[in-house]
PyMOL commands that place a pseudoatom at each C-alpha (Angstrom):
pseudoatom trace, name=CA, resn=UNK, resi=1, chain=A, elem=C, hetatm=0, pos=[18.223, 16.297, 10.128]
pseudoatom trace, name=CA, resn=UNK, resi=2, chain=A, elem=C, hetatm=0, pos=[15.378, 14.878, 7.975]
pseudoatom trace, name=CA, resn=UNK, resi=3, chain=A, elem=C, hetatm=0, pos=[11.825, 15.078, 9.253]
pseudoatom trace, name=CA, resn=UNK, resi=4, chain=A, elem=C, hetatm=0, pos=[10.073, 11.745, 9.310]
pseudoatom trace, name=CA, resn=UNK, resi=5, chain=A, elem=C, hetatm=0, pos=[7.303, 11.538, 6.952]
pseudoatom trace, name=CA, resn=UNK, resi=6, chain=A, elem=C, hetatm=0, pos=[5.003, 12.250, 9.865]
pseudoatom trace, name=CA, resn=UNK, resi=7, chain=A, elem=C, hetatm=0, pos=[5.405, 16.033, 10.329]
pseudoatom trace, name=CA, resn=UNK, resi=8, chain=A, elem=C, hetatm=0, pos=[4.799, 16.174, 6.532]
pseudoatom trace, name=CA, resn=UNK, resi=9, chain=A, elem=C, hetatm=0, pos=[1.472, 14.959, 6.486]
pseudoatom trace, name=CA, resn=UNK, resi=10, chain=A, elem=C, hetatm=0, pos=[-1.355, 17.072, 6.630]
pseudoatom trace, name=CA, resn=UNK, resi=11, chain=A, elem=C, hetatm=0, pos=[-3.414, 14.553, 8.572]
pseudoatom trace, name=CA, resn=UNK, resi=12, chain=A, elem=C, hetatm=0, pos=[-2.272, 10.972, 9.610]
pseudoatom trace, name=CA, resn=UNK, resi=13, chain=A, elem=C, hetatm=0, pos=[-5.677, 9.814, 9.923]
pseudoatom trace, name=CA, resn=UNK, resi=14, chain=A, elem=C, hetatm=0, pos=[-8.124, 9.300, 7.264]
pseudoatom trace, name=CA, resn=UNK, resi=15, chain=A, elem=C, hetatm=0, pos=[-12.021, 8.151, 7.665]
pseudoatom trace, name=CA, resn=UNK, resi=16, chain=A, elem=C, hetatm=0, pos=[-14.067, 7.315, 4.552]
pseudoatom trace, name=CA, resn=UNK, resi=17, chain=A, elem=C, hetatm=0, pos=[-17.167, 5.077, 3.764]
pseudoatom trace, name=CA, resn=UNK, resi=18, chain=A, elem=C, hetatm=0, pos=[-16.240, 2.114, 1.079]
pseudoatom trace, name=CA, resn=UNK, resi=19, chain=A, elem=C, hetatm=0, pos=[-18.379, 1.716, -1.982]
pseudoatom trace, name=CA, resn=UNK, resi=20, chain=A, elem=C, hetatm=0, pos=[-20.474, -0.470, 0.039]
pseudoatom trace, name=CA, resn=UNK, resi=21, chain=A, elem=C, hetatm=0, pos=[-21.018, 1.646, 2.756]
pseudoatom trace, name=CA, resn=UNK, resi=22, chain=A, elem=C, hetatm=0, pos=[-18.215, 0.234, 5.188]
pseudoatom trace, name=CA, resn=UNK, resi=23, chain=A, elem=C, hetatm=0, pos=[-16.848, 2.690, 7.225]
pseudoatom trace, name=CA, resn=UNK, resi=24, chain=A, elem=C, hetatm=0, pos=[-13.261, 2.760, 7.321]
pseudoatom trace, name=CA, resn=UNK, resi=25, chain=A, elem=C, hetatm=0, pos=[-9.992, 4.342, 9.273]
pseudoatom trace, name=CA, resn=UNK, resi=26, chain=A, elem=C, hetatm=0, pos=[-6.966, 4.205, 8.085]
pseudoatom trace, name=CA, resn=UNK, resi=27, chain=A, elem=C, hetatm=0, pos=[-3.955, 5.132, 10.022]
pseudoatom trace, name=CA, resn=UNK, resi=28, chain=A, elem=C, hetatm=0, pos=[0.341, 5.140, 10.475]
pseudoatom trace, name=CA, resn=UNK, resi=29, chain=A, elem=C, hetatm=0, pos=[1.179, 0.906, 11.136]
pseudoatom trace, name=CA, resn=UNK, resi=30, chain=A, elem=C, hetatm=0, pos=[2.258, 1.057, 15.022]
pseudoatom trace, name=CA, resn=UNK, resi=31, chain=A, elem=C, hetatm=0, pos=[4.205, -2.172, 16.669]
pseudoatom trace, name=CA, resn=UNK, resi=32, chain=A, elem=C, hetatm=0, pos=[0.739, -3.156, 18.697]
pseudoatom trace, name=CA, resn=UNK, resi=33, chain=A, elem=C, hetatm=0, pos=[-0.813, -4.017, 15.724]
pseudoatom trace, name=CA, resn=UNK, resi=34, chain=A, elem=C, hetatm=0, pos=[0.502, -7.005, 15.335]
pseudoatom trace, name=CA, resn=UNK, resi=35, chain=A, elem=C, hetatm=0, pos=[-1.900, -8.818, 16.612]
pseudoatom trace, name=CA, resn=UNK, resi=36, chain=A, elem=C, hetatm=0, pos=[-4.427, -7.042, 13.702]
pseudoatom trace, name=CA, resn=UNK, resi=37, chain=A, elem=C, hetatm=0, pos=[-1.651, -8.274, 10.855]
pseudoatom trace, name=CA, resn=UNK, resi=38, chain=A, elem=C, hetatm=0, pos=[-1.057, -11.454, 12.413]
pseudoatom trace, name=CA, resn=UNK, resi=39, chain=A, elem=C, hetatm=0, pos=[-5.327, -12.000, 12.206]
pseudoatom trace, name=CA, resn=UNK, resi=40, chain=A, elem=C, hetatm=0, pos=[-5.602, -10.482, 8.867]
pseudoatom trace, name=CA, resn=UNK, resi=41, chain=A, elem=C, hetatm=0, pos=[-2.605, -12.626, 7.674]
pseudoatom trace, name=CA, resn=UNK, resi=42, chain=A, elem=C, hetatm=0, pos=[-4.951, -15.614, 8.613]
pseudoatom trace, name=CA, resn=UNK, resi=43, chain=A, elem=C, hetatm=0, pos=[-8.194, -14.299, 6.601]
pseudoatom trace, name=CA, resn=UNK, resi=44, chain=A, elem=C, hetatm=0, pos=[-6.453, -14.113, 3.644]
pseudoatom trace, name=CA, resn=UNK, resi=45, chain=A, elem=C, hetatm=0, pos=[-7.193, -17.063, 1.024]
pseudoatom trace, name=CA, resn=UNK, resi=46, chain=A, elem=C, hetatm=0, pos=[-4.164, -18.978, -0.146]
pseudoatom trace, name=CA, resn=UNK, resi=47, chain=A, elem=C, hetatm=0, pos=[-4.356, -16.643, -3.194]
pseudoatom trace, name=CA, resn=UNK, resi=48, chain=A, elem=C, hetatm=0, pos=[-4.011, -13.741, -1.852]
pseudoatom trace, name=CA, resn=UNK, resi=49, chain=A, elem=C, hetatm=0, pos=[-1.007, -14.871, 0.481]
pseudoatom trace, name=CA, resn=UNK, resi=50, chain=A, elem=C, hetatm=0, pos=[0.466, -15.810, -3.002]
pseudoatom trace, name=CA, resn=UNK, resi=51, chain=A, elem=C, hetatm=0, pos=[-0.302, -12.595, -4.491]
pseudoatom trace, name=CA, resn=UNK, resi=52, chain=A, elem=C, hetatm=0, pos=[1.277, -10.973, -1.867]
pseudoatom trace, name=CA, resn=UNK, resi=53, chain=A, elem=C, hetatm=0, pos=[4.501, -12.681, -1.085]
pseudoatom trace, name=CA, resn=UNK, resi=54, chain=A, elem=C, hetatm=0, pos=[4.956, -14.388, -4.139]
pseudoatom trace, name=CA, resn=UNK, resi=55, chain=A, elem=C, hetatm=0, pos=[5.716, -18.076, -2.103]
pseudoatom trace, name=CA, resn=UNK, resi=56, chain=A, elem=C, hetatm=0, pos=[2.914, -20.170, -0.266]
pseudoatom trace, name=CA, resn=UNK, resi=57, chain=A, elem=C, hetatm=0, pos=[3.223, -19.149, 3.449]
pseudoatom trace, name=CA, resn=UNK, resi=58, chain=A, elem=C, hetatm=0, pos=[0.879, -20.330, 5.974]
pseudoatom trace, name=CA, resn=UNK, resi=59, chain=A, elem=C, hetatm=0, pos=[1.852, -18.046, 9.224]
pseudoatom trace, name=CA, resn=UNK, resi=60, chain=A, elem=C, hetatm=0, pos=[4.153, -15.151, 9.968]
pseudoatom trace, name=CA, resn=UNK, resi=61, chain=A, elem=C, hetatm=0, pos=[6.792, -15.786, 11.991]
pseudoatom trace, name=CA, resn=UNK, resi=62, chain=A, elem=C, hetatm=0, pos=[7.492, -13.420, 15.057]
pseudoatom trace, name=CA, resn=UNK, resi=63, chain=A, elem=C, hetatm=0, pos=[10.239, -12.241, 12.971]
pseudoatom trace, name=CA, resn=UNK, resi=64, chain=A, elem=C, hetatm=0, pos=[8.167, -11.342, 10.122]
pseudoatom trace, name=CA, resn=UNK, resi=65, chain=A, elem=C, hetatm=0, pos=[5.475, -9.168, 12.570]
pseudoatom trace, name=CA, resn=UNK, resi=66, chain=A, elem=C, hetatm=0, pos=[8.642, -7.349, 14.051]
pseudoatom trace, name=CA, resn=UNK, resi=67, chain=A, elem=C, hetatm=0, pos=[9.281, -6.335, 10.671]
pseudoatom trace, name=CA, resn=UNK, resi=68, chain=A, elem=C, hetatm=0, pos=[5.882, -5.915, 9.334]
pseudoatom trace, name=CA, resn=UNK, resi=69, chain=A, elem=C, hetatm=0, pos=[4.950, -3.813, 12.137]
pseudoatom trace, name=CA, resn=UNK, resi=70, chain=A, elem=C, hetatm=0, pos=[8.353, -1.824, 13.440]
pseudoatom trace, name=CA, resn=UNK, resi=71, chain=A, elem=C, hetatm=0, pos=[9.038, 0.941, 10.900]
pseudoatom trace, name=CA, resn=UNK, resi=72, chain=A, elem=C, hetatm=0, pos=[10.631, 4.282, 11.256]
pseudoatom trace, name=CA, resn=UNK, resi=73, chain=A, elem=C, hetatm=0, pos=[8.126, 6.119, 9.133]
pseudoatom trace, name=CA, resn=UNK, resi=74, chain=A, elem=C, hetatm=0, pos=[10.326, 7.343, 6.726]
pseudoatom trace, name=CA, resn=UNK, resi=75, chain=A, elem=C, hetatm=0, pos=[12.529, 4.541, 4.608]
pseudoatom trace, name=CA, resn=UNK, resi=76, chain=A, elem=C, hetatm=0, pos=[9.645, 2.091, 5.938]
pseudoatom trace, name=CA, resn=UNK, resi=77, chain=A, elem=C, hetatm=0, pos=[6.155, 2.990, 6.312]
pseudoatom trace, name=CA, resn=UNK, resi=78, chain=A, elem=C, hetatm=0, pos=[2.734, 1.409, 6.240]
pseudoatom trace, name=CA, resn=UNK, resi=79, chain=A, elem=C, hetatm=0, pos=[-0.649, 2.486, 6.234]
pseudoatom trace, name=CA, resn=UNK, resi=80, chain=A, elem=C, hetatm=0, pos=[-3.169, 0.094, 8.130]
pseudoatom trace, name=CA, resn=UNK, resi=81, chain=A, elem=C, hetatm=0, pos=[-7.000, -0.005, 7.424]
pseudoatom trace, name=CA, resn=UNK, resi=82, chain=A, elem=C, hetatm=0, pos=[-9.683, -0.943, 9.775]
pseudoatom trace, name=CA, resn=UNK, resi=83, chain=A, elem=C, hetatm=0, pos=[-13.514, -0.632, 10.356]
pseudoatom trace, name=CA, resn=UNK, resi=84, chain=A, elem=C, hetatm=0, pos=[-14.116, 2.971, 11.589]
pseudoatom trace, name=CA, resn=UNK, resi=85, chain=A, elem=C, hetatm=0, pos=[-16.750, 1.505, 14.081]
pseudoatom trace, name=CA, resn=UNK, resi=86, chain=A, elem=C, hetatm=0, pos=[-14.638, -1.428, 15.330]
pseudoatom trace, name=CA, resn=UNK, resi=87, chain=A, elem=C, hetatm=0, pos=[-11.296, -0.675, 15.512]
pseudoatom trace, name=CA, resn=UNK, resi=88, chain=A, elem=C, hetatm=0, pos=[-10.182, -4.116, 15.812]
pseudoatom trace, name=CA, resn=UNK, resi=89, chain=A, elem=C, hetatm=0, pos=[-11.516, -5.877, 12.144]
pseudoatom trace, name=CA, resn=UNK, resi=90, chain=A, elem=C, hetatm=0, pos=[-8.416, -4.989, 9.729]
pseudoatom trace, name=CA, resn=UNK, resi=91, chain=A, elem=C, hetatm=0, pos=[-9.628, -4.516, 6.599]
pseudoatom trace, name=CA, resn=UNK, resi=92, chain=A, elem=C, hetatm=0, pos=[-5.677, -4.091, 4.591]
pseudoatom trace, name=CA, resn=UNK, resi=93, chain=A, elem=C, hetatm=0, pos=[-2.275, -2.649, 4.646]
pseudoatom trace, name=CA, resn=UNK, resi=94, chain=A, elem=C, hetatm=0, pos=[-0.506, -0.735, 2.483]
pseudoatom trace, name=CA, resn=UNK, resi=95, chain=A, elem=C, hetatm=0, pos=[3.477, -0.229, 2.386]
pseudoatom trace, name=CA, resn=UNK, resi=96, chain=A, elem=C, hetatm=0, pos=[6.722, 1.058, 1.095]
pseudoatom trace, name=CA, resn=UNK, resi=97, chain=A, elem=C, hetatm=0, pos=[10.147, -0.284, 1.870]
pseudoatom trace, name=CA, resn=UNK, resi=98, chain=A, elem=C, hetatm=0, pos=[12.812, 2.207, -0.262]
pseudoatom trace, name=CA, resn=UNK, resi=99, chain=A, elem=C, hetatm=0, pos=[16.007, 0.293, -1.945]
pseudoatom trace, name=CA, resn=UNK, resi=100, chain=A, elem=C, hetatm=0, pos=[19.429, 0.880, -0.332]
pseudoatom trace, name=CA, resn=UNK, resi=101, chain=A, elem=C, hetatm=0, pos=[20.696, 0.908, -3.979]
pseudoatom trace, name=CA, resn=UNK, resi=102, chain=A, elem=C, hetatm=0, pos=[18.310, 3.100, -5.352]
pseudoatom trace, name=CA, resn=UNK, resi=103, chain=A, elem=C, hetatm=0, pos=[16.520, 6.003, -2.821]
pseudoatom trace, name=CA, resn=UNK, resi=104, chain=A, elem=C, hetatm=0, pos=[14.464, 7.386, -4.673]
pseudoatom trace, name=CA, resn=UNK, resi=105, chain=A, elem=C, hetatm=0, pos=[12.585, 3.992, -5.660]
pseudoatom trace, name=CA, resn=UNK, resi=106, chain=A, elem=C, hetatm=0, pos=[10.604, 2.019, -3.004]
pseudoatom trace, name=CA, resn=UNK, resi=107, chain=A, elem=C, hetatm=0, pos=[9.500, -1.380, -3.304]
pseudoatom trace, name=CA, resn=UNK, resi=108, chain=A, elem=C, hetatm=0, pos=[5.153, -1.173, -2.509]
pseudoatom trace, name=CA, resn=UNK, resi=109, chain=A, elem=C, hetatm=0, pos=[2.662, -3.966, -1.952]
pseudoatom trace, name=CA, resn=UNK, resi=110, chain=A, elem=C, hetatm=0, pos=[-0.984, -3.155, -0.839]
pseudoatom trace, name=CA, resn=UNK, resi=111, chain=A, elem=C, hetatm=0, pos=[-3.317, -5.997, 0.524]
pseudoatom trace, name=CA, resn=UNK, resi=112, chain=A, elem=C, hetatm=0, pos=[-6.596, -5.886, 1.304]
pseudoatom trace, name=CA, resn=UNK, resi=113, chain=A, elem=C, hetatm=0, pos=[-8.572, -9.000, 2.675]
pseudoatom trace, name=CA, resn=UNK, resi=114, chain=A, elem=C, hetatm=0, pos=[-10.672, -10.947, 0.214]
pseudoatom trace, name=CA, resn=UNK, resi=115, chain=A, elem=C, hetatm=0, pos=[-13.960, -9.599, 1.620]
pseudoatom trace, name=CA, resn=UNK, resi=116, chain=A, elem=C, hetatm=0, pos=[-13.281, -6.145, 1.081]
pseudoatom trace, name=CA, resn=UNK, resi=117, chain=A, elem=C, hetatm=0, pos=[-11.402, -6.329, -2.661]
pseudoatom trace, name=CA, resn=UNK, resi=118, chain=A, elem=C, hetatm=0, pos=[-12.911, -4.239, -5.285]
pseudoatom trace, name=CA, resn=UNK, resi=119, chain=A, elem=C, hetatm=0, pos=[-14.918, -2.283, -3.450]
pseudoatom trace, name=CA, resn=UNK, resi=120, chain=A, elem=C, hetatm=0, pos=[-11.913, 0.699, -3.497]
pseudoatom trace, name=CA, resn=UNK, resi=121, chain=A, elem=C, hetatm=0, pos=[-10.149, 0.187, -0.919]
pseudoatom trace, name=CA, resn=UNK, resi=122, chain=A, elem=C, hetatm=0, pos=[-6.781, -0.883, -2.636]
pseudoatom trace, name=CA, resn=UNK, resi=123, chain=A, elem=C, hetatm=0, pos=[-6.881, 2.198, -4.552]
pseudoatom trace, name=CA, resn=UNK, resi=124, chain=A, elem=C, hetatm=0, pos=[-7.227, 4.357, -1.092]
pseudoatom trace, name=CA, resn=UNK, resi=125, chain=A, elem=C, hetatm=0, pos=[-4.600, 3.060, 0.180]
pseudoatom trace, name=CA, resn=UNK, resi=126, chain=A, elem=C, hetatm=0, pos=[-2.354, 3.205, -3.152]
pseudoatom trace, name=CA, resn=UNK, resi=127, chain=A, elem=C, hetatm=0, pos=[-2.822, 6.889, -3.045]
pseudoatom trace, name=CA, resn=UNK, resi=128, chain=A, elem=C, hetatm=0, pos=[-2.554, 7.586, 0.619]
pseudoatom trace, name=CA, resn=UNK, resi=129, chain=A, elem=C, hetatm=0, pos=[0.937, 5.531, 0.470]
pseudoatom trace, name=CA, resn=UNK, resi=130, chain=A, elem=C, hetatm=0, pos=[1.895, 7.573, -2.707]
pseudoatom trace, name=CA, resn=UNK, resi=131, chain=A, elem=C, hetatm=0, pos=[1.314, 10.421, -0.827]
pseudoatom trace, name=CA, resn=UNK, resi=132, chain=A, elem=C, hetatm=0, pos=[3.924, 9.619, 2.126]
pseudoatom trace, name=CA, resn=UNK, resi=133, chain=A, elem=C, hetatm=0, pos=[6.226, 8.385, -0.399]
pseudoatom trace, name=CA, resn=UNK, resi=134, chain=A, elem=C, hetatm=0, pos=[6.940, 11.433, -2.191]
pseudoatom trace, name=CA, resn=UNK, resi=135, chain=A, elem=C, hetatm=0, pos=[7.249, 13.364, 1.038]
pseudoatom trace, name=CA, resn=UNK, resi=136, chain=A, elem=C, hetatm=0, pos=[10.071, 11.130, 1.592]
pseudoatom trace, name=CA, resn=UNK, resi=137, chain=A, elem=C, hetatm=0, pos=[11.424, 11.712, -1.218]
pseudoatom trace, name=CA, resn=UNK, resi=138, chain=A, elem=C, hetatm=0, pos=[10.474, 8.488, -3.194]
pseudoatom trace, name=CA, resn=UNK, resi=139, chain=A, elem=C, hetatm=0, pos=[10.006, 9.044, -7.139]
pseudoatom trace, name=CA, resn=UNK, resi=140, chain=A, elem=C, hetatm=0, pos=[8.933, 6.252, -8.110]
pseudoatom trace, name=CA, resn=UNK, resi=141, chain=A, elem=C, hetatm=0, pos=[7.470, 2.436, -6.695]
pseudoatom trace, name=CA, resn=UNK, resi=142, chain=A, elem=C, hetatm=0, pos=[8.455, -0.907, -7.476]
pseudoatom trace, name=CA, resn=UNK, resi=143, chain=A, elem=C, hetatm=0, pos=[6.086, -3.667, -7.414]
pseudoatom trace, name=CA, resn=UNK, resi=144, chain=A, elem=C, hetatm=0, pos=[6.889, -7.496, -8.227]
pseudoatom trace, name=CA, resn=UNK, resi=145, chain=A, elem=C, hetatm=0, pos=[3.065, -8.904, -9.498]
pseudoatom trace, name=CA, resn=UNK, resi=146, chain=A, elem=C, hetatm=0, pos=[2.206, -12.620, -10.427]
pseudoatom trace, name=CA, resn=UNK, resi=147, chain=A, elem=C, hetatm=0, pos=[1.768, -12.786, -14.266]
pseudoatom trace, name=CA, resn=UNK, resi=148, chain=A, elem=C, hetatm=0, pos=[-1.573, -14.430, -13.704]
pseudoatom trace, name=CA, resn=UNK, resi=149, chain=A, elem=C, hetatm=0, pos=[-2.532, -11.538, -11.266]
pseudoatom trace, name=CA, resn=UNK, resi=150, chain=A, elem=C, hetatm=0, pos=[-4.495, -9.535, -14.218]
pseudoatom trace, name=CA, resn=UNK, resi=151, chain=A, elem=C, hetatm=0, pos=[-6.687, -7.167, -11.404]
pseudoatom trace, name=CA, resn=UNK, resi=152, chain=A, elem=C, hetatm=0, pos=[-3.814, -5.814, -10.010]
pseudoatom trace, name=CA, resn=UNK, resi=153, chain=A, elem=C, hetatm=0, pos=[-1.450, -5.323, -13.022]
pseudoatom trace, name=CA, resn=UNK, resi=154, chain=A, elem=C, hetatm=0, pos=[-4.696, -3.532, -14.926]
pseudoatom trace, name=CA, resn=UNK, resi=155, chain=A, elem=C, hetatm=0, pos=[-4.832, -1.379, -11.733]
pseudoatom trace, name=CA, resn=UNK, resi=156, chain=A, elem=C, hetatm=0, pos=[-0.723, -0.904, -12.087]
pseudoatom trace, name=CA, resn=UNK, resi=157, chain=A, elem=C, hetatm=0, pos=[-1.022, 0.021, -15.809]
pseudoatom trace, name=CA, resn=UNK, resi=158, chain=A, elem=C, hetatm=0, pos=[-4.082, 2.983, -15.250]
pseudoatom trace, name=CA, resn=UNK, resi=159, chain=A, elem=C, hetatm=0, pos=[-0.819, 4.315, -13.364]
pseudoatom trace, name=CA, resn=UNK, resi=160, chain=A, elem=C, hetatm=0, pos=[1.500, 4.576, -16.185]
pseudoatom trace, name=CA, resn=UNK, resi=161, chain=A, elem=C, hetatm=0, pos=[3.088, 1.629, -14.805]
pseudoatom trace, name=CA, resn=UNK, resi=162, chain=A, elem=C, hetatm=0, pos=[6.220, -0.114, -17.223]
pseudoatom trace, name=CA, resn=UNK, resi=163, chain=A, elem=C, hetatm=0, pos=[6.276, -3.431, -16.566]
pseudoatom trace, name=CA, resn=UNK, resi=164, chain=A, elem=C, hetatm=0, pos=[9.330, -5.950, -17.283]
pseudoatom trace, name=CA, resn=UNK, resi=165, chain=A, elem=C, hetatm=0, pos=[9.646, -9.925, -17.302]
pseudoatom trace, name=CA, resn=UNK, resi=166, chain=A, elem=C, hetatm=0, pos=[11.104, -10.591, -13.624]
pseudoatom trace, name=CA, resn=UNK, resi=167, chain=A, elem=C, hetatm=0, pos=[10.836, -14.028, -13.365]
pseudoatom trace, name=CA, resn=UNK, resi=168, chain=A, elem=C, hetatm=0, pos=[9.495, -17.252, -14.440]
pseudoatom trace, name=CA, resn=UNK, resi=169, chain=A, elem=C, hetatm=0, pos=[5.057, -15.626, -13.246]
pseudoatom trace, name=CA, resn=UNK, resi=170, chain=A, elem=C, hetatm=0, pos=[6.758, -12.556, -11.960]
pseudoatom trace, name=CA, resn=UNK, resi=171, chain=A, elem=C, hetatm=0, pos=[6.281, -9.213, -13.700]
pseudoatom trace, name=CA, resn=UNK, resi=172, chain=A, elem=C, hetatm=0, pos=[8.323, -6.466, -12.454]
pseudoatom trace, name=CA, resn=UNK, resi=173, chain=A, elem=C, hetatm=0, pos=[6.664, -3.070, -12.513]
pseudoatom trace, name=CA, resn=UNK, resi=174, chain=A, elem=C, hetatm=0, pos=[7.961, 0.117, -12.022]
pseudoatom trace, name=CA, resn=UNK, resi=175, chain=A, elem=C, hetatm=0, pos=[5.097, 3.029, -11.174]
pseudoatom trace, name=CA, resn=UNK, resi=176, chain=A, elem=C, hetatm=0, pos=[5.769, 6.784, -11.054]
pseudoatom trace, name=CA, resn=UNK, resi=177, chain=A, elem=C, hetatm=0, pos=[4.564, 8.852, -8.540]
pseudoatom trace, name=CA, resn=UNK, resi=178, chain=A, elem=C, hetatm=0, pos=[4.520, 12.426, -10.343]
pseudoatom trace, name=CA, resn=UNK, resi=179, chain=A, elem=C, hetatm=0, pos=[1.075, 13.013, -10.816]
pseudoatom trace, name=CA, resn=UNK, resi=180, chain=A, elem=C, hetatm=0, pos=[2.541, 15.015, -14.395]
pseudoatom trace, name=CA, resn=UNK, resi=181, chain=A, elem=C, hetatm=0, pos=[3.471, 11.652, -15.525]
pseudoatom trace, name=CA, resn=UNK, resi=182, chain=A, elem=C, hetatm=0, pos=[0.356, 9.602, -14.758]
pseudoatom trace, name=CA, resn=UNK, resi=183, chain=A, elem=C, hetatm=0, pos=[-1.914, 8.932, -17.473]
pseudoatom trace, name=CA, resn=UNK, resi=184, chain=A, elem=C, hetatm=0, pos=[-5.449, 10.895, -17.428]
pseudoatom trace, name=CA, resn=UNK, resi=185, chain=A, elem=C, hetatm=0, pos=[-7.159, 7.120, -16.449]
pseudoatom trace, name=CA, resn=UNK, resi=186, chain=A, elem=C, hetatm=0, pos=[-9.953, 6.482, -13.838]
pseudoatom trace, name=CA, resn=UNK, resi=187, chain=A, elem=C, hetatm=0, pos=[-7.366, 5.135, -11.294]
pseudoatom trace, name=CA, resn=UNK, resi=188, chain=A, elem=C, hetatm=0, pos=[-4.462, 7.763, -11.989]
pseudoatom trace, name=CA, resn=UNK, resi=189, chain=A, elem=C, hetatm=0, pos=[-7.228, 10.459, -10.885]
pseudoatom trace, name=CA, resn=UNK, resi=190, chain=A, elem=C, hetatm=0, pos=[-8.438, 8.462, -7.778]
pseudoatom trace, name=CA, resn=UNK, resi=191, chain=A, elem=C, hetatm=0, pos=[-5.237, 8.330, -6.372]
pseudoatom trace, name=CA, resn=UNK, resi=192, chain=A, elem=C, hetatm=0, pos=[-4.569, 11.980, -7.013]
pseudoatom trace, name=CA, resn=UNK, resi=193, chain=A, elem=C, hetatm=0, pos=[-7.097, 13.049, -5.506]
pseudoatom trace, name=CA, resn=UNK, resi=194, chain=A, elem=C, hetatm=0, pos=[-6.672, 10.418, -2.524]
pseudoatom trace, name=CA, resn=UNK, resi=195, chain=A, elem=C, hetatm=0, pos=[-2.875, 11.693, -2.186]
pseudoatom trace, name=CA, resn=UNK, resi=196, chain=A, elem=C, hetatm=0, pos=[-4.160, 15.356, -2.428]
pseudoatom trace, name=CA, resn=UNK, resi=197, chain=A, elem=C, hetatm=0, pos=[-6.261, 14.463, 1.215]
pseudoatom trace, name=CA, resn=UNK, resi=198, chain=A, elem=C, hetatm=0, pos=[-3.104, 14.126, 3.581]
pseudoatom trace, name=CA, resn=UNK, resi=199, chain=A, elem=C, hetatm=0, pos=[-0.456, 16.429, 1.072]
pseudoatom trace, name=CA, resn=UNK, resi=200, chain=A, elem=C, hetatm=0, pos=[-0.349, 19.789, 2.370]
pseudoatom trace, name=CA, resn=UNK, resi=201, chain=A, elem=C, hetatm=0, pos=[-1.405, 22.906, 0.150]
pseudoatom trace, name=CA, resn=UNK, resi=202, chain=A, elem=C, hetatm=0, pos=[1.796, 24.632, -1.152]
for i in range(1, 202): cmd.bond("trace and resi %d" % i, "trace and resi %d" % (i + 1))
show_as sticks, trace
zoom trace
């Protein structure tokens, strides 16, 4: 019987300051946060919802927090971020659903609210849901990106990402998760180093 990602952690609970001093928690997504995604959902701008889902949506459905927020830590997971000293404030949420077709690839999005982009947060949470992914098993992430979304697919490519044309504005990127086959960039070694905080010692 296969262990959920869980008992493979190290630690399931990681505390860090930002760049700018913010303190932050991040933490396993549980089903009573869906209140936190369902507020964080409504900070983000209209271009980050678009980033993220790729359609303009104004409001999750209940259906959509059930999903966002139920996961059996193991073909599903999610890390959620939030302000050390108020546990309340989301700050982002990072995620892997793995492909039925494919199990060793998972299909990741991060999102972090407008306030707190580029300030390294996004690249936490990249590495910390590398990390559970490749306890589970996962090889490799899949990520569908806007064409016009240059932050994110210059964050993508300091991972060795190979990127495809998708759609009409959709890139399809595919982003390994051996660190052996990540280029020696700024980002590559952030996450490393990120994944190597919850990754037990052989």
């Amino acid at each position: 019987m296969r262990q959920g990602v869980l008992a493979r952690l190290s630690v399931h609970r990681v505390e860090t300051p930002l760049r700018d001093g913010t303190p932050v928690l991040i933490r396993p997504i549980v089903p009573a946060d869906r209140g936190l995604i369902r507020t964080g959902f409504q900070r983000l701008s209209e271009e980050s919802r678009l980033r993220r889902f790729l359609a303009p949506i104004s409001k999750l459905t209940e259906g959509q927090l059930d999903y966002l927020t139920n996961v059996d830590y193991w073909d599903h997971f999610a890390w959620v971020a939030v302000r050390a000293d108020d546990p309340e404030v989301g700050l982002g949420v990072a995620r892997y659903v793995r492909l039925p077709a494919e199990p060793s690839v998972a299909e990741a999005a991060v999102t972090v609210l407008d306030e707190h982009q580029r300030r390294g947060l996004g690249t936490l949470l990249l590495g910390l849901l590398a990390a559970a992914a490749r306890t589970a098993g996962i090889d490799s992430f899949r990520a569908y990106v806007l064409e016009e979304n240059a932050p994110m697919r210059g964050l993508l490519a300091g991972l060795g990402a190979q990127a495809s044309f998708d759609s009409p504005g959709v890139v399809l990127v595919d982003i390994p998760l051996d660190p052996d086959l990540m280029p020696d960039s700024p980002v590559a070694r952030a996450v490393r180093a990120t994944a190597a905080m919850v990754i037990p010692p052989n």
